[in-house]
C-alpha positions as CSV (number, residue, x, y, z in Angstrom):
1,X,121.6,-34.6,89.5
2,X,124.1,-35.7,87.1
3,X,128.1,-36.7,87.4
4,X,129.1,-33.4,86.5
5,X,126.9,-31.3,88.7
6,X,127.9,-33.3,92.0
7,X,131.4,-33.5,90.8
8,X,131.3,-29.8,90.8
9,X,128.8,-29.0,93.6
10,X,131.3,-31.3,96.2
11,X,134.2,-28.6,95.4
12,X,132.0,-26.1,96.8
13,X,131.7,-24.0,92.9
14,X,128.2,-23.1,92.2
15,X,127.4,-24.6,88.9
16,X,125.0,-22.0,87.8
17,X,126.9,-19.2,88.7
18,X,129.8,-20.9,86.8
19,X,127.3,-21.7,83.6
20,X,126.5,-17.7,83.9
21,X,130.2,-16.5,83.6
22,X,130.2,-18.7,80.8
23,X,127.1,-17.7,79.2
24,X,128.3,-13.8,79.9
25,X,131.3,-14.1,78.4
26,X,130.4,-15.7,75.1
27,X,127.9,-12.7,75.6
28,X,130.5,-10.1,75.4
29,X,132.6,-11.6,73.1
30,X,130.4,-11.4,70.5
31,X,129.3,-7.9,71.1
32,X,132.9,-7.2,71.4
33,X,133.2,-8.5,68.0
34,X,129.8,-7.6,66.5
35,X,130.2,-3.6,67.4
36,X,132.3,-0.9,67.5
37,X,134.5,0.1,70.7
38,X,132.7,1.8,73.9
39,X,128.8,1.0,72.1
40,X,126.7,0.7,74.5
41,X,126.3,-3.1,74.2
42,X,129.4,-4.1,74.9
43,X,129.5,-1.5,77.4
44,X,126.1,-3.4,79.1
45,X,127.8,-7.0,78.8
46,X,131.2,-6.5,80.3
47,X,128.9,-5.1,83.4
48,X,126.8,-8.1,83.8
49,X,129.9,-10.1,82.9
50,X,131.5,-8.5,85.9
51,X,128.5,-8.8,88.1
52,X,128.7,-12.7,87.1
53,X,132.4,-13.2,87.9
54,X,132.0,-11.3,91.8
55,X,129.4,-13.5,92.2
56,X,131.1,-16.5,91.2
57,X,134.3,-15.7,93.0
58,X,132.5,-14.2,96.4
59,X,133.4,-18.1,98.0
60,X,136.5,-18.5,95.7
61,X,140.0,-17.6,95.5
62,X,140.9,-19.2,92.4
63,X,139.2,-21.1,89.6
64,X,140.5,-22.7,86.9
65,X,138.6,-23.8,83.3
66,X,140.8,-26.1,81.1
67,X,140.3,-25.1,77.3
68,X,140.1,-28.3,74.6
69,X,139.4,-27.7,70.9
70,X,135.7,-27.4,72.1
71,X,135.3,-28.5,75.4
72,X,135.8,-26.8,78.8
73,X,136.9,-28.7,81.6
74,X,136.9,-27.7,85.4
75,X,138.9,-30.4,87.5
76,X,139.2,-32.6,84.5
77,X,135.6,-33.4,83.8
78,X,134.1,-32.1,80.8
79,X,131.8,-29.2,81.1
80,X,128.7,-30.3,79.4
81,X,129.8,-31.0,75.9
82,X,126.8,-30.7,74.5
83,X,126.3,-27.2,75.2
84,X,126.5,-25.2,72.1
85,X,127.5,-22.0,74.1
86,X,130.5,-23.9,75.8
87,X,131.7,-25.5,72.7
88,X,131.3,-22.2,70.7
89,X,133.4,-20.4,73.9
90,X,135.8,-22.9,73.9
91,X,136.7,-22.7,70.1
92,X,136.7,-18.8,70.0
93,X,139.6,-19.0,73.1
94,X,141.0,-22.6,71.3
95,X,141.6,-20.1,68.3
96,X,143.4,-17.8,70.3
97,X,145.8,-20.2,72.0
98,X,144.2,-19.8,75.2
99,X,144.8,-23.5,77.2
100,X,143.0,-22.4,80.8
101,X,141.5,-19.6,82.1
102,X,142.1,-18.8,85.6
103,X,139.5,-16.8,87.7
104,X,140.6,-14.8,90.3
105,X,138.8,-12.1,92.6
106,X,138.8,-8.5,91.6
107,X,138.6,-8.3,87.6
108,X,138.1,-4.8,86.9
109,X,136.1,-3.1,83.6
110,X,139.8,-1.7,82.5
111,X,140.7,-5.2,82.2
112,X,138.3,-6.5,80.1
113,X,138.7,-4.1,77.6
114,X,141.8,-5.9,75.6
C-alpha cells in the first residue's frame, strides 16, 4: 500500500470511492462542456456522479479536496500527481478560481446543474 493510501485509509475516507467522485466529475464536466444542456449524457453523468458522492459521504459529514494549479490535495498530501484525470480536474477548477471543494451529504441533481 503506498503513503498516500494509508494516509487516507487511517482517516477512515475510502480511497476508491474518493478516486470515483473524482473520476465522475471530470466525467461530467466534460460532457457538460462537450454537449448541449439536458442531453442525455450529461443527464447520465450527473446521476452516476451523484450515486458516487452518496456513497462517498454515507460515513462522512464533511470532506474537503484542496485545489493547486494541478494537484488535488486531501489533508495536505498530494492526491496522486501523476494521475492525468486529477491533474486535468484540478486545472479545469484551478481555471475557475476554485481553491477547495468541500463535500457535504445531500447534493441534489438541481445543484449540479450551474
Amino acid at each position: 500500500m503506498s503513503k498516500l493510501q494509508s494516509d487516507i485509509t487511517v482517516t477512515g475516507i475510502d480511497t476508491r470511492a474518493l478516486s470515483s467522485l473524482i473520476i465522475e466529475f471530470n466525467i461530467a464536466h466534460r460532457n457538460s462542456r462537450s454537449y448541449p444542456p439536458g442531453h442525455p449524457l450529461i443527464e447520465s453523468s450527473l446521476n452516476k456522479l451523484l450515486t458516487r458522492y452518496d456513497e462517498l459521504l454515507e460515513q462522512q459529514y464533511e470532506i474537503s479536496i484542496g485545489v493547486a494549479r494541478d494537484t488535488l490535495m486531501f489533508q495536505n498530501t498530494n492526491l496522486d500527481k501523476n494521475n492525468p484525470v486529477y491533474r486535468d480536474f484540478a486545472r479545469s477548477l484551478f481555471q475557475c478560481g476554485i481553491g477547495c471543494l468541500i463535500f457535504r451529504p445531500g447534493l441534489k441533481m438541481s445543484e449540479t446543474k450551474s
